[in-house]
C-alpha positions as a LaTeX table, in Angstrom:
\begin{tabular}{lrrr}
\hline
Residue & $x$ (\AA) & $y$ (\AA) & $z$ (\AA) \\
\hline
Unk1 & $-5.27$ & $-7.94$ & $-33.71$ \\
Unk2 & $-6.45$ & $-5.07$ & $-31.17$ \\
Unk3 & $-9.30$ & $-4.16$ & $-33.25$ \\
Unk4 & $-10.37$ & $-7.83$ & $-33.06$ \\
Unk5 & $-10.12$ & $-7.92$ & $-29.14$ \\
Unk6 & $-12.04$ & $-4.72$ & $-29.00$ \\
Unk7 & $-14.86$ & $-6.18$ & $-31.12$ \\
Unk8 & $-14.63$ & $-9.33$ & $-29.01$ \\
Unk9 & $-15.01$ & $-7.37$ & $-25.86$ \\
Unk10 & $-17.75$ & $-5.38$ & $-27.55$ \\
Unk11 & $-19.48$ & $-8.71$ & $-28.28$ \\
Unk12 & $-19.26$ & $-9.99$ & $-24.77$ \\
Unk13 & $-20.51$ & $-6.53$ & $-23.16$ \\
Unk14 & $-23.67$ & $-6.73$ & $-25.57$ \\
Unk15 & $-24.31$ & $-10.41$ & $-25.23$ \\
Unk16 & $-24.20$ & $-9.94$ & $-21.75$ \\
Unk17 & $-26.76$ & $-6.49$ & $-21.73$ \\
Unk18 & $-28.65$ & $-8.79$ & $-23.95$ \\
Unk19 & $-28.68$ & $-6.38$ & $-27.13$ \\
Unk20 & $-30.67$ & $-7.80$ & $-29.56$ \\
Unk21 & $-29.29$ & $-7.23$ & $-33.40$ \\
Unk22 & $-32.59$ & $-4.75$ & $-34.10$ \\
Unk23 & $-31.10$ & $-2.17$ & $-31.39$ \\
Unk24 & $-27.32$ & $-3.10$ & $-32.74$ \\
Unk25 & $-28.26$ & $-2.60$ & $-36.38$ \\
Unk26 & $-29.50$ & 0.94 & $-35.71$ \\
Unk27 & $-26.08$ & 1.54 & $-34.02$ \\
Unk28 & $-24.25$ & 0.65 & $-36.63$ \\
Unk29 & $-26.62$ & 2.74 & $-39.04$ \\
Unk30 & $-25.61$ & 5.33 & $-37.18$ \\
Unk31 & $-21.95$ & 4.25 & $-36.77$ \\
Unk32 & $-20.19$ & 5.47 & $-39.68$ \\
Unk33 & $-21.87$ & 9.24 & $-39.29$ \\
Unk34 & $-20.87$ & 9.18 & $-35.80$ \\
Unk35 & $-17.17$ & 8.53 & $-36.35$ \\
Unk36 & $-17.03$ & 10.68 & $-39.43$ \\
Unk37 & $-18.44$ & 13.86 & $-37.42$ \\
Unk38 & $-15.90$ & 13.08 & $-34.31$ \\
Unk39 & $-13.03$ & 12.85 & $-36.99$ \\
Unk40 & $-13.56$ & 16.13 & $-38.70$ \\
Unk41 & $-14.65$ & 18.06 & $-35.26$ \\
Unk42 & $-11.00$ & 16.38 & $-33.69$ \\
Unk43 & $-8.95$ & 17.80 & $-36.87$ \\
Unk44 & $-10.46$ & 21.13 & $-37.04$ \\
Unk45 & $-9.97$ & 21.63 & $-33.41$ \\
Unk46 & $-6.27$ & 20.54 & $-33.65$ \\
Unk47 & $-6.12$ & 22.80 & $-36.34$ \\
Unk48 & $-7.72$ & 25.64 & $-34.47$ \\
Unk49 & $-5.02$ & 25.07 & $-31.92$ \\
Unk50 & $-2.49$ & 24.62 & $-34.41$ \\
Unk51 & $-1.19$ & 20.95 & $-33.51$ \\
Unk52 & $-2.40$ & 19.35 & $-36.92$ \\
Unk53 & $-0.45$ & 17.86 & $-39.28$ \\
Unk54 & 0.19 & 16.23 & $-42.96$ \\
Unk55 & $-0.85$ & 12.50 & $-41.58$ \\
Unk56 & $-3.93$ & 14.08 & $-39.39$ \\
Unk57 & $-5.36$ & 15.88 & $-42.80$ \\
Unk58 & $-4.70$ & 12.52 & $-44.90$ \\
Unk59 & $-6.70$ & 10.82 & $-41.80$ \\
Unk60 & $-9.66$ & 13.33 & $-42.73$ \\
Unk61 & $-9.21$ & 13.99 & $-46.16$ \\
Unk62 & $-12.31$ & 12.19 & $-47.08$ \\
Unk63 & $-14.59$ & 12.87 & $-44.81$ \\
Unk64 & $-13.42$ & 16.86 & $-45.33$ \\
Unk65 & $-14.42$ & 16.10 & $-49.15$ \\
Unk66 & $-17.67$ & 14.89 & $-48.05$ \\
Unk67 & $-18.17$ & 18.47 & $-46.20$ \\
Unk68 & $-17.34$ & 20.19 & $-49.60$ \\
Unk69 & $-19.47$ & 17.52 & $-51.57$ \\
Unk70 & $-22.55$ & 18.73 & $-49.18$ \\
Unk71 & $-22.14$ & 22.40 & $-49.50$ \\
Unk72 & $-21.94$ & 22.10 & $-53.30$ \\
Unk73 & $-24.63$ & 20.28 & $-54.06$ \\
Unk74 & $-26.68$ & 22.99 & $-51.20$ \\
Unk75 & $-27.75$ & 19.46 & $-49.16$ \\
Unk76 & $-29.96$ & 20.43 & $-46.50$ \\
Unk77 & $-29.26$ & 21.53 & $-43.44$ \\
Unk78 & $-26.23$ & 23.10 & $-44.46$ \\
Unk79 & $-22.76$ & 21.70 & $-42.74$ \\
Unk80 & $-21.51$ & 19.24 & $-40.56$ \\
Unk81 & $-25.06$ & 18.32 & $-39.43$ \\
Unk82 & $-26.73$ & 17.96 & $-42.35$ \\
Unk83 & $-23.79$ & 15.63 & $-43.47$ \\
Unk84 & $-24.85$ & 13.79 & $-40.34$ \\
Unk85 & $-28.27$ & 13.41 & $-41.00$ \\
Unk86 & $-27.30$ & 12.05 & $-44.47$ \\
Unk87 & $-25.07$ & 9.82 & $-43.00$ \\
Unk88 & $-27.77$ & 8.39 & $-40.80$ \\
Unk89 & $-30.62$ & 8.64 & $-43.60$ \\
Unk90 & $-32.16$ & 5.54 & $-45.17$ \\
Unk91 & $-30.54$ & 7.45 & $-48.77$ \\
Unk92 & $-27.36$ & 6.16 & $-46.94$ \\
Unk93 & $-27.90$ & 3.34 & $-45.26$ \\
Unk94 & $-29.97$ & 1.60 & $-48.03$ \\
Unk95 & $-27.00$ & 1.49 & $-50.02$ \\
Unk96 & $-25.07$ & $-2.15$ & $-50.62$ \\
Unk97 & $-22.13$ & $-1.37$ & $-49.05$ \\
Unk98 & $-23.33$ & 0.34 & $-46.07$ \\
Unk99 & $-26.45$ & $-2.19$ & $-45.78$ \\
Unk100 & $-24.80$ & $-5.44$ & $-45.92$ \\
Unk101 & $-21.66$ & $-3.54$ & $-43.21$ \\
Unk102 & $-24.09$ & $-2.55$ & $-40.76$ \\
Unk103 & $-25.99$ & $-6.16$ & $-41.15$ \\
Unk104 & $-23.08$ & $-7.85$ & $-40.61$ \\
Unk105 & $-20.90$ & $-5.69$ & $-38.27$ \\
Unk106 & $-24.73$ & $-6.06$ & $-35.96$ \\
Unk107 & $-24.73$ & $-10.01$ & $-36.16$ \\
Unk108 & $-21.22$ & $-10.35$ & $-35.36$ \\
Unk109 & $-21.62$ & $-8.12$ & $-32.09$ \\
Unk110 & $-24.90$ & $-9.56$ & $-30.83$ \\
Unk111 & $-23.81$ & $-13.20$ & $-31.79$ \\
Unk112 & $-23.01$ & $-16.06$ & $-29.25$ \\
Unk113 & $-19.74$ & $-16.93$ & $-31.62$ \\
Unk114 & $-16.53$ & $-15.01$ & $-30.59$ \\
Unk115 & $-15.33$ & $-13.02$ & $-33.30$ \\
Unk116 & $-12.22$ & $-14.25$ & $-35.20$ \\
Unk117 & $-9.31$ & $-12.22$ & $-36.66$ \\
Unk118 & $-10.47$ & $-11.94$ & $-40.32$ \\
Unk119 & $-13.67$ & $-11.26$ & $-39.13$ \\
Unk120 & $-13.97$ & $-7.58$ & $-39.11$ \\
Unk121 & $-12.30$ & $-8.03$ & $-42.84$ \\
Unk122 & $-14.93$ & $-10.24$ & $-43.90$ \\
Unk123 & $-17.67$ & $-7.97$ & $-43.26$ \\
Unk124 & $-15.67$ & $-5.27$ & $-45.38$ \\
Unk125 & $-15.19$ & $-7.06$ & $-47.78$ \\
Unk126 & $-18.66$ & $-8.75$ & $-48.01$ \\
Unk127 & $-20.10$ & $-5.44$ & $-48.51$ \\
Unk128 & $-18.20$ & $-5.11$ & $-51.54$ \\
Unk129 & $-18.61$ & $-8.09$ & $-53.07$ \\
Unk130 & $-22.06$ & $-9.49$ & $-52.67$ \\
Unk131 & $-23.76$ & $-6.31$ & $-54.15$ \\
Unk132 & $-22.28$ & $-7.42$ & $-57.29$ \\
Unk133 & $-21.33$ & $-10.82$ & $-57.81$ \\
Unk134 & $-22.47$ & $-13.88$ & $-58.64$ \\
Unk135 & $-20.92$ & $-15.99$ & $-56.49$ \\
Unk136 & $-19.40$ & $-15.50$ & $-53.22$ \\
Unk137 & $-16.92$ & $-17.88$ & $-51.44$ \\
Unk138 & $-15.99$ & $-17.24$ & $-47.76$ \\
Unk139 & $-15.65$ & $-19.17$ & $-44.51$ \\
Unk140 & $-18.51$ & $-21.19$ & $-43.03$ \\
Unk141 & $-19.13$ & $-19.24$ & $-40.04$ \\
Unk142 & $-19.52$ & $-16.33$ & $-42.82$ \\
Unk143 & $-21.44$ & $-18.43$ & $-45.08$ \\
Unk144 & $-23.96$ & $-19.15$ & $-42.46$ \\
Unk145 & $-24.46$ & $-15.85$ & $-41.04$ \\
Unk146 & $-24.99$ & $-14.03$ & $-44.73$ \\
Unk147 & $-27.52$ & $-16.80$ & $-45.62$ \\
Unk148 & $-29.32$ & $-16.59$ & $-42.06$ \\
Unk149 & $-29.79$ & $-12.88$ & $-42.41$ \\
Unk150 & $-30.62$ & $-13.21$ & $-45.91$ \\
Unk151 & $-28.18$ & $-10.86$ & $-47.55$ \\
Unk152 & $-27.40$ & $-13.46$ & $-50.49$ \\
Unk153 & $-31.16$ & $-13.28$ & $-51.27$ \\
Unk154 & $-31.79$ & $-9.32$ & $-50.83$ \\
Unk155 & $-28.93$ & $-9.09$ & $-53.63$ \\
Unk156 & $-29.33$ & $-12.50$ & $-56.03$ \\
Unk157 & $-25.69$ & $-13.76$ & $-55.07$ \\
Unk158 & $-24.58$ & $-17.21$ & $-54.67$ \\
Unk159 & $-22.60$ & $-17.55$ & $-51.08$ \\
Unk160 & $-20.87$ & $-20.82$ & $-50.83$ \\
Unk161 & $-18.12$ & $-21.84$ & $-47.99$ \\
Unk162 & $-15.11$ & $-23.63$ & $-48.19$ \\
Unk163 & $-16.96$ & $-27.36$ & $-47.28$ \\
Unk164 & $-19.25$ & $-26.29$ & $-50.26$ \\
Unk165 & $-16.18$ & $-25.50$ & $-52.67$ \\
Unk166 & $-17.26$ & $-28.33$ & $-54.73$ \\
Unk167 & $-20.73$ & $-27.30$ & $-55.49$ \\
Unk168 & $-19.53$ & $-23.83$ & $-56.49$ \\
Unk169 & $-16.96$ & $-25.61$ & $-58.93$ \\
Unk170 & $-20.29$ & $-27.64$ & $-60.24$ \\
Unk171 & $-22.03$ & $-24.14$ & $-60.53$ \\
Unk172 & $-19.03$ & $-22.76$ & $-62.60$ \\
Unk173 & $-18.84$ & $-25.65$ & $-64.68$ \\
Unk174 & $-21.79$ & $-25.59$ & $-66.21$ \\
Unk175 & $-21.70$ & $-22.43$ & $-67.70$ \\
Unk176 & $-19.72$ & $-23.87$ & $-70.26$ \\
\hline
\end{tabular}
């Protein structure tokens, strides 16, 4: 529930600076490098100072993987900021999961609709699920939004809400 007042807050604060979704998509683009970085830079200075623990690694264990991915495979620049700039690089951000997040997370917080509980969920989950199926069934407010962006086009999937339940149960019976 806090993380949906803070995105509701968020929502209100951009609305009101009149961010447009261009500018918030970039920021979300750029969202999941940023909080990777400030993760691993917060657990290796705890452990530096020797206040780290077993629950603060498994908080950092994958992004710490991702450091050791990046120096294997010699990715350029070498380290944490090379990570970055992957992390912020079209290679990245083109991909489904990321794509259809940062879409989604940027409509949400630049949208006149306040943003509901299982909101945050639904755009987690959305990037999972449209990239490969065929059909998609979520809540209308959802529904709208992935169709208005064009997300169910970019990636040939169905998206049908719960007042459309009955047309998806057409579309499913006829492949019979």
């Amino acid at each position: 529930m806090e993380v949906q007042k803070l995105w509701e807050e968020l929502r209100r604060e951009f609305v009101a600076q009149k961010k447009t979704y261009e500018q918030q998509l970039r920021n979300e683009e750029r969202g999941y490098a940023d909080a990777l970085i400030q993760k691993v830079r917060e657990f290796e200075k705890g452990l530096a100072e020797g206040r780290s623990d077993f629950w603060d690694l498994m908080g950092v264990q994958g992004a710490l993987l991702y450091k050791v991915y990046w120096k294997e495979l010699g990715g350029q620049p070498p380290g944490i900021d090379g990570l970055y700039e992957f992390f912020c690089s079209r290679y990245f951000n083109n991909l489904p999961v990321a794509r259809i997040h940062a879409q989604l997370g940027a409509d949400l917080l630049t949208g006149n609709q306040p943003i509901l509980p299982g909101d945050m969920m639904d755009v987690e989950l959305m990037g999972v699920a449209i990239p490969v199926a065929h059909w998609v069934l979520t809540d209308k407010k959802m529904s709208e939004r992935i169709k208005r962006l064009g997300v169910d086009a970019e990636w040939h999937t169905e998206v049908y809400s719960m007042a459309e339940i009955d047309q998806l149960f057409d579309r499913l019976e006829r492949l019979r």
